[in-house]
C-alpha positions in Angstrom: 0.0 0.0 0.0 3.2 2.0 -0.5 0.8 4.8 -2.7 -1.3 5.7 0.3 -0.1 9.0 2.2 1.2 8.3 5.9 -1.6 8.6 7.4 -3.7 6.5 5.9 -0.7 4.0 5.9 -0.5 4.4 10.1 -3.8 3.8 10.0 -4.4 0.5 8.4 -1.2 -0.6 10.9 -3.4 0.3 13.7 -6.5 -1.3 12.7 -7.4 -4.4 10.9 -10.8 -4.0 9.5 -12.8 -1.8 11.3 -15.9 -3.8 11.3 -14.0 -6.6 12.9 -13.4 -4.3 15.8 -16.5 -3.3 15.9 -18.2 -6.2 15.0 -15.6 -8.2 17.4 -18.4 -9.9 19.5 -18.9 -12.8 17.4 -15.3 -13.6 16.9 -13.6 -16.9 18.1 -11.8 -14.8 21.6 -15.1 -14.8 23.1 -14.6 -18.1 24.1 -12.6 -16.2 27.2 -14.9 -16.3 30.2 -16.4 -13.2 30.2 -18.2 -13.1 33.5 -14.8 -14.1 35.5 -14.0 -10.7 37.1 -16.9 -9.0 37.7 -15.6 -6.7 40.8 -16.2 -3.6 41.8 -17.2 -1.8 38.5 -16.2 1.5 37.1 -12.8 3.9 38.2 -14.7 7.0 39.1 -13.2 8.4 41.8 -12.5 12.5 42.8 -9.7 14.9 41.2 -7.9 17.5 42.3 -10.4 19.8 41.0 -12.8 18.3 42.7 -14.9 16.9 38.9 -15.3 12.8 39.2 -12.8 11.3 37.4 -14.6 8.8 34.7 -13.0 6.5 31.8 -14.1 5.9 28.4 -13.0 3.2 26.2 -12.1 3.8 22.6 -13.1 0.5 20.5 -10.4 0.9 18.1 -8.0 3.5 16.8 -9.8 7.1 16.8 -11.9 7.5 14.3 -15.6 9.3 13.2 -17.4 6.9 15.7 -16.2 7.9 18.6 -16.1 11.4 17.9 -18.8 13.1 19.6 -16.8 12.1 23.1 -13.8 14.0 21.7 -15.5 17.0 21.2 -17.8 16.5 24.4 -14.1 16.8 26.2 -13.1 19.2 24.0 -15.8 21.7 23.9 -16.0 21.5 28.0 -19.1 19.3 27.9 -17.6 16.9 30.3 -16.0 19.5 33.0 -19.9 21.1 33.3 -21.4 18.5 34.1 -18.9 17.6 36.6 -16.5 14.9 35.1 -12.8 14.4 34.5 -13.0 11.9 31.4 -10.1 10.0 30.7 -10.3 8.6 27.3 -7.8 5.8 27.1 -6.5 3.3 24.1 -8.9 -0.3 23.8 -8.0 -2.5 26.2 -6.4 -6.1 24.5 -9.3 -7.9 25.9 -11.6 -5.9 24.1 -13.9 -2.4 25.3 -16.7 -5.3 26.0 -15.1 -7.0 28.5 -13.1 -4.0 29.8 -16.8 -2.5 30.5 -18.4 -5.6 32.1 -15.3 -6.0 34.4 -15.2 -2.5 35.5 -11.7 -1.6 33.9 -13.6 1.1 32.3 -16.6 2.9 33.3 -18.0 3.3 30.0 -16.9 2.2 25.9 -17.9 2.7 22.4 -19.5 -0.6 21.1 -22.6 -1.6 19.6 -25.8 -3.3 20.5 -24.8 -6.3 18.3 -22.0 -7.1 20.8 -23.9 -6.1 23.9 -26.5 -9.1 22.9 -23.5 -11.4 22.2 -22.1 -10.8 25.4 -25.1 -10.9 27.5 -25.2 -14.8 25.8 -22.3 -15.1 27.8 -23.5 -14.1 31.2 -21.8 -10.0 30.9 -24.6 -7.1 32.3 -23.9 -4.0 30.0 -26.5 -2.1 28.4 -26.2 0.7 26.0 -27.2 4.0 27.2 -27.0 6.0 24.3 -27.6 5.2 20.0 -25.2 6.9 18.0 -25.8 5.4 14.4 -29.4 4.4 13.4 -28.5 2.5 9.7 -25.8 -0.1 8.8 -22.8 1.8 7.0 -21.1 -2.1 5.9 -20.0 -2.6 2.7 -18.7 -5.9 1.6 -16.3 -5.0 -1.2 -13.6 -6.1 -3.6 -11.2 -4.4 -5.2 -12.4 -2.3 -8.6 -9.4 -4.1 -10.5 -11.2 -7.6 -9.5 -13.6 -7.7 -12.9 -14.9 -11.6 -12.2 -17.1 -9.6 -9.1 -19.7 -7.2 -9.9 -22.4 -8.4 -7.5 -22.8 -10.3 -4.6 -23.5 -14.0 -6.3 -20.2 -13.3 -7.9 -18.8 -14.1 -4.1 -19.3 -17.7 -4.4 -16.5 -20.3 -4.9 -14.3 -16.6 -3.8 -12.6 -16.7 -1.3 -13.4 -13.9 2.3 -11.3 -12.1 4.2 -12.5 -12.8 7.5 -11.7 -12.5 11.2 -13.3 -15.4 12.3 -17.1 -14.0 12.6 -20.2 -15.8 12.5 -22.0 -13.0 12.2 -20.1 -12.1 9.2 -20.0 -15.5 7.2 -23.7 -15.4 7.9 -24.4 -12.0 6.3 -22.5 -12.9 3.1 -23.9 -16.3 2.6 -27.6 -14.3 3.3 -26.3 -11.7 0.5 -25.2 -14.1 -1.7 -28.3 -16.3 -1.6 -30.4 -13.3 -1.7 -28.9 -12.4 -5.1 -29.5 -15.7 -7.0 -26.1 -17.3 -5.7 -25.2 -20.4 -3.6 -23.8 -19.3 -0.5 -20.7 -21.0 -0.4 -17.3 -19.6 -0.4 -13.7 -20.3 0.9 -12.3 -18.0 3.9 -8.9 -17.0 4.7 -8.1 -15.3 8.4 -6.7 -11.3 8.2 -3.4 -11.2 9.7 -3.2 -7.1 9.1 -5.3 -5.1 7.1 -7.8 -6.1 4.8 -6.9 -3.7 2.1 -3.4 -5.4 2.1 -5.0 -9.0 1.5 -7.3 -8.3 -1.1 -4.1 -6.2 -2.9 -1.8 -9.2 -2.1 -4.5 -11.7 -3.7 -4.8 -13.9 -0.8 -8.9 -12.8 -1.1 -10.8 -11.5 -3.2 -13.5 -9.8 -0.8 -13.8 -8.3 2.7 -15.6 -5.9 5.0 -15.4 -1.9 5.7 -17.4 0.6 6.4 -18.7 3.5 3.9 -18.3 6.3 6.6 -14.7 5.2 7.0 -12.4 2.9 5.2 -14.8 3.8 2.0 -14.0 6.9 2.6 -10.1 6.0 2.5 -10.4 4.2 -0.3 -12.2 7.4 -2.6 -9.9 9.1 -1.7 -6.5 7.5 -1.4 -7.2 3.7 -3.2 -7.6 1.5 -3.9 -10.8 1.6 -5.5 -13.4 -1.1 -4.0 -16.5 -2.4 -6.0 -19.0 -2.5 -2.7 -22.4 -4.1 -1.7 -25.0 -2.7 1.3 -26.4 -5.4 3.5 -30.0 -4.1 3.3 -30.2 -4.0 -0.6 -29.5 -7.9 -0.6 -31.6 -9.4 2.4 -30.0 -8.3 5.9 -32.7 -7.1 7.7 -32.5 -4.3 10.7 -29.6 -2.7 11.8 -26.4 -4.2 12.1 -24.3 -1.4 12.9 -26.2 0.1 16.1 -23.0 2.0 17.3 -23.0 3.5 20.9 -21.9 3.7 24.6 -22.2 0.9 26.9 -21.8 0.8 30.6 -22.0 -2.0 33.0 -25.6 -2.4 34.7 -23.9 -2.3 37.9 -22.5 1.2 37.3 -26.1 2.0 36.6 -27.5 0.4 39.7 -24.6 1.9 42.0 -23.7 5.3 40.2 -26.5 6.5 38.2 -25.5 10.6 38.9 -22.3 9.2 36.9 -23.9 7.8 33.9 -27.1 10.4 33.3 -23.6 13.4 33.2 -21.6 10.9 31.0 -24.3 10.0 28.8 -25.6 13.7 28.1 -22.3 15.5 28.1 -21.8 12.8 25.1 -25.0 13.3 23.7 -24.5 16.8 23.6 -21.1 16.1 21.7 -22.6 14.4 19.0 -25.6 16.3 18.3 -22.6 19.3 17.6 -20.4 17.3 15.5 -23.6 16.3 13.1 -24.5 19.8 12.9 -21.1 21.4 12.8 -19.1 18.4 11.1 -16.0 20.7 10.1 -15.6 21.8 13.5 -15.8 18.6 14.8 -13.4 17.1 12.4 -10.7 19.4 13.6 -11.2 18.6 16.9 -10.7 14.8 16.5 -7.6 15.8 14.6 -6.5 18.1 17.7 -7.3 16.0 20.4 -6.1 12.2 18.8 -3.0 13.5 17.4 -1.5 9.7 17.6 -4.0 8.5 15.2 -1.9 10.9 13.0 -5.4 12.0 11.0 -5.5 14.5 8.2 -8.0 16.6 8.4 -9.2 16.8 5.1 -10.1 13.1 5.7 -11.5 13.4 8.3 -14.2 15.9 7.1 -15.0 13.9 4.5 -15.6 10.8 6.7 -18.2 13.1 8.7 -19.4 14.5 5.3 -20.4 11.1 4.7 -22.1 10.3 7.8 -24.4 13.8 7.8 -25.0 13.7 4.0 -26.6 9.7 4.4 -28.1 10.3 7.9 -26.4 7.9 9.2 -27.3 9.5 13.0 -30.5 10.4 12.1 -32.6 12.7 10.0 -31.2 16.3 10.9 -34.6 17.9 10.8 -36.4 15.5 12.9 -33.5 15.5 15.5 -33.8 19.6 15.6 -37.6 19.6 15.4 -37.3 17.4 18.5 -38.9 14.6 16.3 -36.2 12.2 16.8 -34.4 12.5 20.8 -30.3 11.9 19.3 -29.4 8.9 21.2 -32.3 7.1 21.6 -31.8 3.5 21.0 -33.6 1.9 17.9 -34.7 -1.2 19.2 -36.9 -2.7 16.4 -34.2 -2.8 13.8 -31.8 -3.9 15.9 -34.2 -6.9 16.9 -34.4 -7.6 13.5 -30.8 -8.1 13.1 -31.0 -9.9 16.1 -33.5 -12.5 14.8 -31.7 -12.6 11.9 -28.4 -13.7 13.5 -30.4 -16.7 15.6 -31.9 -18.3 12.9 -28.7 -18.4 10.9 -27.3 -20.0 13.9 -24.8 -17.2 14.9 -25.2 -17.0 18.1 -23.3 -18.9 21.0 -23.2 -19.1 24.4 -20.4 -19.7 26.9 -19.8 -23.2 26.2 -19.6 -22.4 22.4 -23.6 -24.1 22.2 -25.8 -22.3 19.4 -28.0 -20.1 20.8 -31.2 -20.2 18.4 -33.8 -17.4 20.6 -32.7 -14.1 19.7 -31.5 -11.9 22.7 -34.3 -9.3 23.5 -33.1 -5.7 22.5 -35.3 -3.8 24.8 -33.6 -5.9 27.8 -30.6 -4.6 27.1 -30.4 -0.3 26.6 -32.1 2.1 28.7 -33.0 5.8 27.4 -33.2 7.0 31.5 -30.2 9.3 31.0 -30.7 11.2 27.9 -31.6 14.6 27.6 -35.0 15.3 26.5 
């Protein structure tokens, strides 16, 4: 990838695929035992300055997703309503995990991984809905001309991570479009961009409001397929902030300032995405960002609504943050009956984990 500017370079060796971090709950490491250290959960303690001091987990590198937080901490959101955030690298057992075991008090994830984890005895919920539409794309390089739709992924062969949830979203794509469902995989070792230009795969995963981004504008140039125009139903990408349920039980002053100091970070950044983009680039200067990309990336997410509908979230139509639990059941339902889901012992889970059982709305701003 030697014709990509640094940036873009240090950021593929920083992250693998970024829905394999995000989408990381279905992977093969969940077989670690989840529920072993529950303790005493969250680090919120007092500073100097007398504001509680709070942790929040990044997911993966810093990126679009997990900017409203930077600009909450930026903007003096945070201090106001009282908290000291610390916003540290993800933790190598995962933001999940980190979460549920009170190593951090609260984490980018999504709702997808909550369910998976709950399987698997954790208690987090997701307090606030950042993205309300999937942004996947399944993609293979522009130069490949034997794939121009997805029925053209069969007999190919996957870049994957190791994800049931992914293997059953391309064989549902593929069948959906006429095809057979069946393909070879082979496992990522660094980025995906770097197998499909080696040839050791022909396809993969990325998102549009990121790596598609990267690949407009620095290459290479990806032929790509959305999960909803070829049979994945709901929401798959229900990005957002977990806590533990205990931190809600035992510190629920902590989570209402958290979650609304964040809330109100967001709801700037989609409204003034420029602004926000500079801040990322300010406040994450070792993801080594360029600006101009990162616009673009937010760009992306305003122009498709990929938060929301701007008018109905400033006619107060829409409350930013409010978790979509009807899609995300969908996807949920989906993932069961393809057999996706596990439990601790590794024993397929066919009933659907219950979205409403696992977010709460409580602590947003109205």
């Amino acid at each position: 990838m030697s014709h990509l500017p640094q940036a873009a370079r240090a950021r593929q060796r920083t992250t693998t695929s970024i829905i394999s971090r995000i989408r990381a709950g279905f992977a093969a490491t969940l077989a670690i035992a989840v529920i072993a250290s529950l303790g005493a959960c969250g680090t919120a303690g007092t500073s100097a300055n007398g504001l509680t001091k709070t942790t929040f987990m990044l997911s993966w590198a810093p990126d679009t997703n997990h900017i409203g937080v930077y600009v909450a901490k930026h903007n003096g959101y945070f201090k106001r309503a009282g908290l000291a955030v610390d916003i540290v690298a993800v933790a190598q057992a995962g933001a999940e995990q980190s979460v549920n075991n009170g190593v951090a008090d609260f984490a980018l994830s999504n709702l997808t991984n909550v369910s998976t984890y709950s399987l698997k005895g954790a208690t987090l919920k997701q307090v606030l809905q950042v993205q309300r539409k999937p942004s996947a794309i399944w993609c293979s390089l522009a130069s490949n001309t034997s794939i121009t739709r997805p029925r053209d992924f069969d007999g190919k062969t996957f870049a994957t991570f190791g994800s049931n949830e992914s293997d059953a979203v391309i064989k549902q794509m593929i069948k959906t479009d006429g095809g057979k469902g069946q393909f070879d995989k082979v496992t990522v070792g660094t980025s995906t961009f770097q197998t499909l230009s080696s040839g050791k795969a022909d396809f993969g995963g990325f998102y549009a409001t990121w790596e598609g981004v990267q690949a407009d504008m620095y290459g290479p140039k990806l032929n790509c397929f959305t999960e909803p125009d070829y049979g994945v139903p709901g929401n798959a990408d229900s990005i957002g902030i977990i806590t533990n349920s205990k931190t809600i039980k035992n510190n629920p002053k902590l989570v209402k300032a958290f979650t609304q100091a964040a809330q109100q970070g967001y709801e700037y950044a989609y409204a003034h995405p420029d602004k926000a983009a500079q801040i990322l680039v300010d406040e994450a200067p070792e993801a080594n960002l360029k600006l101009a990309f990162v616009k673009r990336s937010m760009h992306v997410i305003v122009d498709g609504q990929y938060w929301g509908n701007p008018k109905d979230i400033a006619s107060d139509k829409l409350v930013f943050g409010t978790n979509d639990t009807v899609s995300t059941q969908q996807y949920f339902d989906f993932l069961a009956n393809a057999g996706a889901y596990t439990d601790a012992s590794g024993k397929v889970v066919r009933t659907a984990p219950k979205a409403k059982n696992l977010v709460t709305d409580r602590f947003l701003a109205q």
